[in-house]
C-alpha positions, -999 to 999 in steps of 0.1 A, spaced: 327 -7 93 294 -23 84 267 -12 57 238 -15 74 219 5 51 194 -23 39 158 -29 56 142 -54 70 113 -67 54 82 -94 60 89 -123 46 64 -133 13 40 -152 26 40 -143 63 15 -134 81 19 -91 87 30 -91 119 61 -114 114 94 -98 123 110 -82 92 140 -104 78 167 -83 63 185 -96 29 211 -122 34 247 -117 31 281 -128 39 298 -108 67 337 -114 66 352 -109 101 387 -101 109 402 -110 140 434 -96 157 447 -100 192 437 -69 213 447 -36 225 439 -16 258 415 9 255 438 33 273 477 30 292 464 41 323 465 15 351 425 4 353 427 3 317 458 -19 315 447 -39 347 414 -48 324 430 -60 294 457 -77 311 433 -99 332 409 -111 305 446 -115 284 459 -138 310 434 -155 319 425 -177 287 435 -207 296 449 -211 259 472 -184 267 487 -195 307 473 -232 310 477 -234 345 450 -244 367 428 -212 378 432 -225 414 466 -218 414 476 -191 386 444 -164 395 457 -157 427 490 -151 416 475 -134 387 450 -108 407 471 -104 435 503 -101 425 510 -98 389 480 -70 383 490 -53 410 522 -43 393 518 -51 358 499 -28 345 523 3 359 555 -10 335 527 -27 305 511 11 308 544 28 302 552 5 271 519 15 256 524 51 262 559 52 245 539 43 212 509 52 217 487 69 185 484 104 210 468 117 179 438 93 171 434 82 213 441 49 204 469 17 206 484 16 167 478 -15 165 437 -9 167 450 27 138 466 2 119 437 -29 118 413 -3 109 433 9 80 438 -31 68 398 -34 71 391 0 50 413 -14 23 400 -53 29 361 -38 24 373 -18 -10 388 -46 -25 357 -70 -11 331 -42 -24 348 -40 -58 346 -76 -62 313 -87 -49 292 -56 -43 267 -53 -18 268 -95 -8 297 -89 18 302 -69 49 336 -69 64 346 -55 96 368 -69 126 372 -75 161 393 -83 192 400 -110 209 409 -96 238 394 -56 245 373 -38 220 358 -41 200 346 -79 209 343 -106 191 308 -111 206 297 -76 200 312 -77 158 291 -110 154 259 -98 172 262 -65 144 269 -89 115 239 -108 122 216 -84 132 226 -66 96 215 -96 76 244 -121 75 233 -154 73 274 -168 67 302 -154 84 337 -158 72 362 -156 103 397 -147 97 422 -149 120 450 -122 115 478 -149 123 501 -159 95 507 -192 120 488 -212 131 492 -215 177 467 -227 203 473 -192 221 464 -172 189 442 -188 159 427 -213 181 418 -190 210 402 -164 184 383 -191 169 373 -203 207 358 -166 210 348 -168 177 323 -203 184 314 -192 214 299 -156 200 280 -177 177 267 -201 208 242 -168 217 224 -162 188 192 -174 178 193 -178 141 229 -195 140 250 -182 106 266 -211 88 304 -206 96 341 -211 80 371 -204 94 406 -193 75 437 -217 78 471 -205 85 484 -185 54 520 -189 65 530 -208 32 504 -187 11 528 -177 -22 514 -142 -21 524 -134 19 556 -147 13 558 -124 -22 545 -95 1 571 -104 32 598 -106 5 595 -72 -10 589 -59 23 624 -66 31 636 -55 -5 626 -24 1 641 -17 35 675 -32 21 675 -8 -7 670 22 15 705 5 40 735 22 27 756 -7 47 737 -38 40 729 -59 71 749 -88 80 722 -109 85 681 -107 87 667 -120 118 632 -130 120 619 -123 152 583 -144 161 562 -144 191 574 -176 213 551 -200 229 563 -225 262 584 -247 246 564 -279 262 534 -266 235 552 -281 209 560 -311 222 524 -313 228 515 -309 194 514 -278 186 527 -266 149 534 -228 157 573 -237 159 575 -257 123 552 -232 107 574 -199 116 606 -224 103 590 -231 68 584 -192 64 620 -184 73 631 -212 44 605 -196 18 617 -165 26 652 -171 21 646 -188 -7 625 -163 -25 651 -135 -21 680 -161 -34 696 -159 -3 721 -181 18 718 -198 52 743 -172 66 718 -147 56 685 -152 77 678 -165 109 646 -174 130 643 -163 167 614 -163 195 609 -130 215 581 -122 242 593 -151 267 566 -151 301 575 -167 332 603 -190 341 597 -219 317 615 -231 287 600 -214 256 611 -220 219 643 -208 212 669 -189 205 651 -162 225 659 -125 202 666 -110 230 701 -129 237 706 -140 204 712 -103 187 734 -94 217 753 -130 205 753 -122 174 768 -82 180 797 -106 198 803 -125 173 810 -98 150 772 -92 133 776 -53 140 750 -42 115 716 -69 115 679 -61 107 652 -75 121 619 -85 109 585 -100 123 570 -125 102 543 -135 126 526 -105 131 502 -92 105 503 -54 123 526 -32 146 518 -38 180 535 -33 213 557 -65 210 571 -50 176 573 -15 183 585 -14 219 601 -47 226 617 -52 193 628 -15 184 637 -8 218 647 -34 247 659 -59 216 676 -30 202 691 -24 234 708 -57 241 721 -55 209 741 -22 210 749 -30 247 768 -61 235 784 -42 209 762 -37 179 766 -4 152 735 -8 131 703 -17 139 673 -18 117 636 -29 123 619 -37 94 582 -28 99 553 -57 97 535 -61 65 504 -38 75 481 -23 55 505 -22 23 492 -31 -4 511 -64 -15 494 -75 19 461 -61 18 462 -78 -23 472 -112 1 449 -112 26 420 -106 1 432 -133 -22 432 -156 6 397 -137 17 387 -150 -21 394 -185 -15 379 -192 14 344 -179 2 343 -204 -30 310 -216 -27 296 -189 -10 294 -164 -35 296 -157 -73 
Protein backbone atom coordinates (compact mmCIF):
# COMPACT_ATOMS: atom_id res chain seq x y z
CA UNK A 1 0.00 0.00 0.00
CA UNK A 2 2.77 2.50 0.43
CA UNK A 3 4.65 4.82 -2.30
CA UNK A 4 7.86 4.47 -1.54
CA UNK A 5 9.08 5.66 -4.60
CA UNK A 6 10.92 8.92 -3.30
CA UNK A 7 14.83 8.94 -2.39
CA UNK A 8 16.62 9.68 0.32
CA UNK A 9 18.88 12.54 0.15
CA UNK A 10 21.86 14.42 2.34
CA UNK A 11 20.57 16.93 4.00
CA UNK A 12 21.86 20.78 2.76
CA UNK A 13 24.42 21.51 4.70
CA UNK A 14 25.59 18.16 6.01
CA UNK A 15 28.60 16.91 5.89
CA UNK A 16 28.66 13.95 2.71
CA UNK A 17 28.60 11.12 4.70
CA UNK A 18 25.36 11.92 6.72
CA UNK A 19 22.61 9.44 6.28
CA UNK A 20 20.21 10.48 3.47
CA UNK A 21 16.83 11.97 4.87
CA UNK A 22 13.89 11.20 2.60
CA UNK A 23 11.07 14.06 2.07
CA UNK A 24 8.56 14.36 4.78
CA UNK A 25 5.16 13.27 4.67
CA UNK A 26 2.07 12.36 6.43
CA UNK A 27 1.42 8.61 6.57
CA UNK A 28 -2.35 7.91 7.51
CA UNK A 29 -2.71 4.40 9.24
CA UNK A 30 -5.71 2.41 9.43
CA UNK A 31 -6.31 0.05 12.04
CA UNK A 32 -8.74 -2.97 12.21
CA UNK A 33 -8.92 -5.89 14.67
CA UNK A 34 -7.17 -8.90 13.12
CA UNK A 35 -7.50 -11.98 11.17
CA UNK A 36 -5.65 -15.49 11.21
CA UNK A 37 -3.31 -15.97 8.66
CA UNK A 38 -4.84 -19.39 7.95
CA UNK A 39 -7.96 -21.74 9.76
CA UNK A 40 -5.72 -24.46 10.38
CA UNK A 41 -5.10 -25.12 14.09
CA UNK A 42 -1.30 -23.61 14.58
CA UNK A 43 -2.65 -20.77 12.70
CA UNK A 44 -5.73 -20.32 14.82
CA UNK A 45 -3.88 -21.35 18.06
CA UNK A 46 -1.41 -18.14 17.19
CA UNK A 47 -3.94 -15.55 16.72
CA UNK A 48 -6.07 -16.65 19.38
CA UNK A 49 -3.30 -16.40 22.03
CA UNK A 50 -1.95 -12.97 21.26
CA UNK A 51 -6.06 -12.11 20.85
CA UNK A 52 -6.65 -13.27 24.40
CA UNK A 53 -4.07 -12.30 26.03
CA UNK A 54 -4.35 -8.36 25.94
CA UNK A 55 -5.22 -7.62 29.08
CA UNK A 56 -7.68 -4.94 27.49
CA UNK A 57 -9.48 -7.74 26.01
CA UNK A 58 -9.73 -10.58 29.28
CA UNK A 59 -8.58 -8.38 32.32
CA UNK A 60 -7.86 -11.07 34.48
CA UNK A 61 -4.74 -11.47 36.21
CA UNK A 62 -2.12 -13.55 33.86
CA UNK A 63 -1.49 -15.73 36.94
CA UNK A 64 -4.68 -17.08 36.76
CA UNK A 65 -6.27 -16.65 33.19
CA UNK A 66 -2.77 -17.97 31.06
CA UNK A 67 -3.02 -21.20 32.36
CA UNK A 68 -6.51 -21.67 31.71
CA UNK A 69 -5.86 -19.95 28.52
CA UNK A 70 -2.72 -22.21 27.15
CA UNK A 71 -3.84 -25.23 28.56
CA UNK A 72 -7.15 -25.57 28.22
CA UNK A 73 -8.88 -23.02 26.07
CA UNK A 74 -6.11 -23.34 23.02
CA UNK A 75 -6.06 -26.69 23.28
CA UNK A 76 -9.63 -26.78 21.91
CA UNK A 77 -10.29 -23.53 20.59
CA UNK A 78 -8.83 -23.30 17.70
CA UNK A 79 -10.43 -26.75 16.19
CA UNK A 80 -14.29 -25.10 16.42
CA UNK A 81 -12.67 -21.01 15.78
CA UNK A 82 -10.85 -22.94 12.64
CA UNK A 83 -13.98 -24.38 11.28
CA UNK A 84 -15.91 -20.90 11.61
CA UNK A 85 -13.14 -19.32 9.50
CA UNK A 86 -13.25 -21.95 6.95
CA UNK A 87 -17.08 -21.71 6.37
CA UNK A 88 -16.23 -18.06 5.04
CA UNK A 89 -13.14 -18.06 4.20
CA UNK A 90 -11.90 -15.91 0.82
CA UNK A 91 -10.67 -19.70 -0.82
CA UNK A 92 -10.01 -17.65 -3.76
CA UNK A 93 -7.52 -14.81 -2.58
CA UNK A 94 -6.02 -17.29 0.60
CA UNK A 95 -7.07 -14.97 2.96
CA UNK A 96 -9.94 -14.12 5.96
CA UNK A 97 -12.55 -11.47 4.18
CA UNK A 98 -12.19 -9.41 6.57
CA UNK A 99 -8.22 -8.78 5.61
CA UNK A 100 -10.06 -8.80 1.23
CA UNK A 101 -12.35 -6.45 2.43
CA UNK A 102 -9.77 -3.77 4.56
CA UNK A 103 -7.63 -3.83 1.61
CA UNK A 104 -10.34 -2.87 -0.71
CA UNK A 105 -11.38 0.15 2.01
CA UNK A 106 -7.53 1.28 1.90
CA UNK A 107 -7.30 1.23 -2.14
CA UNK A 108 -10.31 3.45 -2.22
CA UNK A 109 -9.09 5.50 1.17
CA UNK A 110 -5.45 6.15 -0.77
CA UNK A 111 -7.53 7.38 -4.15
CA UNK A 112 -9.61 9.62 -2.51
CA UNK A 113 -6.35 10.85 -0.12
CA UNK A 114 -4.14 10.93 -3.49
CA UNK A 115 -6.75 13.03 -5.24
CA UNK A 116 -6.87 15.44 -2.61
CA UNK A 117 -3.37 15.97 -1.32
CA UNK A 118 -1.04 14.31 -3.87
CA UNK A 119 2.07 12.92 -3.02
CA UNK A 120 2.05 14.53 0.99
CA UNK A 121 0.15 11.37 2.26
CA UNK A 122 0.68 7.67 2.37
CA UNK A 123 -2.04 5.51 3.62
CA UNK A 124 -1.98 1.97 4.36
CA UNK A 125 -3.25 -0.22 7.40
CA UNK A 126 -2.53 -2.71 9.89
CA UNK A 127 -3.65 -5.23 12.54
CA UNK A 128 -3.97 -5.29 15.80
CA UNK A 129 -3.85 -8.62 16.34
CA UNK A 130 -2.01 -10.97 13.23
CA UNK A 131 -0.69 -9.44 10.15
CA UNK A 132 0.15 -7.29 9.09
CA UNK A 133 1.39 -5.51 12.55
CA UNK A 134 0.95 -2.45 13.78
CA UNK A 135 4.66 -2.42 14.55
CA UNK A 136 5.75 -3.57 11.22
CA UNK A 137 3.00 -0.69 9.17
CA UNK A 138 4.68 2.03 11.41
CA UNK A 139 8.37 0.89 11.01
CA UNK A 140 7.47 1.12 6.78
CA UNK A 141 5.78 4.56 7.32
CA UNK A 142 8.73 5.90 8.86
CA UNK A 143 11.30 4.44 7.12
CA UNK A 144 9.33 5.96 3.75
CA UNK A 145 9.68 9.52 5.03
CA UNK A 146 6.72 10.21 7.41
CA UNK A 147 7.51 12.51 9.86
CA UNK A 148 3.32 12.58 11.22
CA UNK A 149 1.27 9.66 11.33
CA UNK A 150 -2.43 9.87 11.45
CA UNK A 151 -3.82 6.59 13.30
CA UNK A 152 -7.31 5.52 12.65
CA UNK A 153 -9.00 3.23 14.42
CA UNK A 154 -11.64 1.27 12.28
CA UNK A 155 -14.23 1.39 15.26
CA UNK A 156 -17.30 3.49 14.85
CA UNK A 157 -17.35 3.16 19.04
CA UNK A 158 -15.32 4.01 21.00
CA UNK A 159 -14.32 0.52 23.88
CA UNK A 160 -11.23 -0.19 26.01
CA UNK A 161 -11.07 -3.72 24.16
CA UNK A 162 -11.05 -2.10 20.66
CA UNK A 163 -9.97 1.77 20.02
CA UNK A 164 -8.02 1.91 23.13
CA UNK A 165 -6.14 -1.39 22.73
CA UNK A 166 -5.29 -0.35 18.94
CA UNK A 167 -4.08 2.81 20.04
CA UNK A 168 -1.98 0.80 23.04
CA UNK A 169 -0.30 -1.05 20.02
CA UNK A 170 -0.31 1.95 18.23
CA UNK A 171 1.99 4.06 21.13
CA UNK A 172 3.85 1.35 21.78
CA UNK A 173 5.06 0.91 17.86
CA UNK A 174 6.07 4.39 18.09
CA UNK A 175 8.11 3.68 21.58
CA UNK A 176 10.99 1.81 19.08
CA UNK A 177 11.81 4.23 16.72
CA UNK A 178 14.51 6.67 16.77
CA UNK A 179 13.28 9.68 15.06
CA UNK A 180 9.73 9.71 16.88
CA UNK A 181 6.69 11.01 14.16
CA UNK A 182 4.52 13.59 15.84
CA UNK A 183 1.19 11.59 16.33
CA UNK A 184 -2.84 12.11 16.31
CA UNK A 185 -5.25 9.74 16.92
CA UNK A 186 -9.06 9.65 15.41
CA UNK A 187 -12.12 9.84 17.90
CA UNK A 188 -15.10 7.64 17.70
CA UNK A 189 -17.07 8.64 14.57
CA UNK A 190 -20.24 6.96 15.91
CA UNK A 191 -22.31 10.27 15.79
CA UNK A 192 -20.34 11.47 12.63
CA UNK A 193 -23.54 12.80 10.24
CA UNK A 194 -22.01 11.16 7.22
CA UNK A 195 -21.65 7.29 8.88
CA UNK A 196 -24.97 7.64 10.09
CA UNK A 197 -26.15 9.04 6.26
CA UNK A 198 -24.00 5.98 4.93
CA UNK A 199 -25.61 3.35 7.72
CA UNK A 200 -28.97 4.78 6.76
CA UNK A 201 -28.97 4.12 3.05
CA UNK A 202 -27.30 1.00 3.71
CA UNK A 203 -30.48 -0.24 5.19
CA UNK A 204 -32.64 1.64 2.49
CA UNK A 205 -31.31 -0.28 0.08
CA UNK A 206 -31.68 -3.82 1.59
CA UNK A 207 -35.40 -2.85 2.50
CA UNK A 208 -36.10 -1.92 -1.03
CA UNK A 209 -34.78 -5.25 -2.32
CA UNK A 210 -37.43 -7.21 0.77
CA UNK A 211 -40.64 -8.03 -0.88
CA UNK A 212 -42.12 -8.51 2.88
CA UNK A 213 -40.75 -5.77 4.81
CA UNK A 214 -39.15 -6.74 8.17
CA UNK A 215 -40.98 -6.38 11.32
CA UNK A 216 -38.35 -4.80 12.90
CA UNK A 217 -34.42 -3.93 12.35
CA UNK A 218 -32.18 -5.26 14.98
CA UNK A 219 -28.82 -3.86 15.46
CA UNK A 220 -26.60 -6.27 16.47
CA UNK A 221 -23.09 -4.82 18.22
CA UNK A 222 -20.16 -6.57 19.70
CA UNK A 223 -20.79 -6.85 23.61
CA UNK A 224 -18.31 -6.06 26.22
CA UNK A 225 -18.48 -7.63 30.24
CA UNK A 226 -21.13 -5.67 31.46
CA UNK A 227 -18.96 -4.60 34.67
CA UNK A 228 -16.85 -2.33 31.79
CA UNK A 229 -19.41 0.00 31.82
CA UNK A 230 -19.97 0.44 35.14
CA UNK A 231 -16.35 1.10 35.18
CA UNK A 232 -16.50 3.80 32.82
CA UNK A 233 -16.47 2.69 29.78
CA UNK A 234 -18.75 4.55 26.96
CA UNK A 235 -19.00 1.58 24.42
CA UNK A 236 -22.69 0.82 25.71
CA UNK A 237 -24.06 4.70 25.34
CA UNK A 238 -22.26 5.22 22.21
CA UNK A 239 -23.86 2.06 20.23
CA UNK A 240 -27.41 3.50 21.94
CA UNK A 241 -27.08 7.08 20.37
CA UNK A 242 -26.35 5.37 16.87
CA UNK A 243 -29.46 3.27 17.21
CA UNK A 244 -31.58 6.66 18.06
CA UNK A 245 -29.74 8.55 14.97
CA UNK A 246 -30.51 5.82 13.01
CA UNK A 247 -33.97 5.62 13.68
CA UNK A 248 -34.42 8.90 13.43
CA UNK A 249 -32.83 9.48 10.12
CA UNK A 250 -34.99 6.87 8.38
CA UNK A 251 -38.26 8.61 10.17
CA UNK A 252 -38.87 5.53 11.88
CA UNK A 253 -40.74 4.47 15.15
CA UNK A 254 -39.50 2.85 18.49
CA UNK A 255 -41.29 -0.40 17.42
CA UNK A 256 -39.10 -0.32 14.39
CA UNK A 257 -35.36 -0.74 15.54
CA UNK A 258 -33.75 -2.32 18.35
CA UNK A 259 -30.17 -2.52 19.82
CA UNK A 260 -28.65 -5.90 20.89
CA UNK A 261 -25.04 -7.29 22.05
CA UNK A 262 -23.82 -10.58 20.44
CA UNK A 263 -20.25 -12.36 20.86
CA UNK A 264 -20.82 -12.94 24.78
CA UNK A 265 -17.22 -14.89 26.33
CA UNK A 266 -17.18 -16.61 29.46
CA UNK A 267 -19.74 -16.82 32.15
CA UNK A 268 -20.03 -13.19 33.18
CA UNK A 269 -22.74 -10.68 32.76
CA UNK A 270 -22.15 -8.77 29.46
CA UNK A 271 -24.34 -5.92 28.08
CA UNK A 272 -27.54 -6.89 27.09
CA UNK A 273 -30.09 -8.15 25.51
CA UNK A 274 -27.69 -10.77 24.14
CA UNK A 275 -28.88 -11.25 19.87
CA UNK A 276 -28.59 -14.45 20.26
CA UNK A 277 -31.85 -14.98 22.67
CA UNK A 278 -33.42 -11.94 21.86
CA UNK A 279 -34.27 -12.76 17.90
CA UNK A 280 -35.40 -16.29 19.16
CA UNK A 281 -37.75 -13.83 21.67
CA UNK A 282 -38.72 -11.89 19.24
CA UNK A 283 -39.66 -15.01 16.51
CA UNK A 284 -42.03 -15.92 19.83
CA UNK A 285 -43.48 -13.10 20.09
CA UNK A 286 -44.64 -13.01 16.67
CA UNK A 287 -41.55 -10.94 14.82
CA UNK A 288 -41.51 -13.77 11.99
CA UNK A 289 -39.73 -11.66 9.42
CA UNK A 290 -36.64 -9.17 11.20
CA UNK A 291 -33.32 -7.93 9.66
CA UNK A 292 -30.40 -7.51 11.18
CA UNK A 293 -27.69 -5.17 10.99
CA UNK A 294 -24.16 -4.43 12.61
CA UNK A 295 -23.46 -0.95 13.27
CA UNK A 296 -20.27 -1.46 15.13
CA UNK A 297 -18.30 -3.05 12.63
CA UNK A 298 -16.70 -1.08 9.89
CA UNK A 299 -16.07 -4.60 7.72
CA UNK A 300 -17.40 -8.28 7.48
CA UNK A 301 -15.69 -10.40 9.67
CA UNK A 302 -16.20 -13.76 11.33
CA UNK A 303 -18.63 -12.33 14.07
CA UNK A 304 -20.86 -10.90 11.21
CA UNK A 305 -20.65 -13.48 8.63
CA UNK A 306 -20.68 -16.69 10.69
CA UNK A 307 -22.20 -15.88 14.06
CA UNK A 308 -24.73 -13.44 12.80
CA UNK A 309 -25.82 -15.14 9.40
CA UNK A 310 -25.63 -18.40 10.79
CA UNK A 311 -25.85 -19.51 14.71
CA UNK A 312 -28.10 -16.00 15.24
CA UNK A 313 -30.02 -17.03 12.29
CA UNK A 314 -30.42 -20.31 13.67
CA UNK A 315 -31.96 -19.49 17.03
CA UNK A 316 -34.22 -17.48 15.34
CA UNK A 317 -35.84 -19.90 12.84
CA UNK A 318 -35.56 -22.62 15.64
CA UNK A 319 -37.94 -20.45 17.77
CA UNK A 320 -40.12 -20.03 15.02
CA UNK A 321 -38.88 -17.30 12.62
CA UNK A 322 -39.90 -17.21 8.51
CA UNK A 323 -37.56 -14.43 7.31
CA UNK A 324 -34.43 -13.64 8.04
CA UNK A 325 -32.20 -10.97 6.55
CA UNK A 326 -28.54 -9.81 7.37
CA UNK A 327 -27.86 -6.61 6.23
CA UNK A 328 -24.13 -6.51 5.27
CA UNK A 329 -21.63 -3.92 7.15
CA UNK A 330 -20.94 -0.67 5.56
CA UNK A 331 -17.55 -1.91 3.78
CA UNK A 332 -15.82 -0.47 1.11
CA UNK A 333 -19.11 1.27 -0.39
CA UNK A 334 -18.70 4.23 -1.28
CA UNK A 335 -21.05 6.46 1.12
CA UNK A 336 -18.49 4.85 3.65
CA UNK A 337 -15.30 5.07 1.99
CA UNK A 338 -16.70 9.21 1.23
CA UNK A 339 -17.19 8.99 5.45
CA UNK A 340 -14.21 7.68 6.58
CA UNK A 341 -12.14 10.12 4.33
CA UNK A 342 -14.19 13.06 5.41
CA UNK A 343 -13.49 12.20 8.82
CA UNK A 344 -9.71 11.25 7.50
CA UNK A 345 -10.00 15.26 6.31
CA UNK A 346 -10.60 16.47 9.61
CA UNK A 347 -8.37 15.11 11.56
CA UNK A 348 -5.35 16.25 9.41
CA UNK A 349 -6.33 20.20 9.76
CA UNK A 350 -3.26 21.54 10.43
CA UNK A 351 -1.18 19.11 9.02
CA UNK A 352 -1.62 19.72 5.49
CA UNK A 353 -2.96 22.24 2.91
Amino acid sequence: MLDDTKKAVCPAHAPADHPGVKPARVGILLANLGTPDNYDYWSMRRYLSEFLSDRRVIDFSPWIWQPLLQLVILTKRPFSSGEAYKSIWNHEAGESPLLTITKDQTTKIKESMKDRYGDQVMVDFCMRYGNPSTKSKVREMVDAGCRKILFFPLYPHYAGATSATANDQFFRALMKEKWQPVARTVDPYFEHPMYIEALAQSIERAYAEISDRPDILVCSYHGVPKRYLMEGDPYHCHCQKTTRLLKERLGWADTDITTTFQSRFGPAEWLQPYTVEEVARLAEAGKKKIAVCAPAFSADCIETLEEINEEIKESFEEAGGKQFTYIPCLNDDAQHIAALSAIIEENLQGWLK
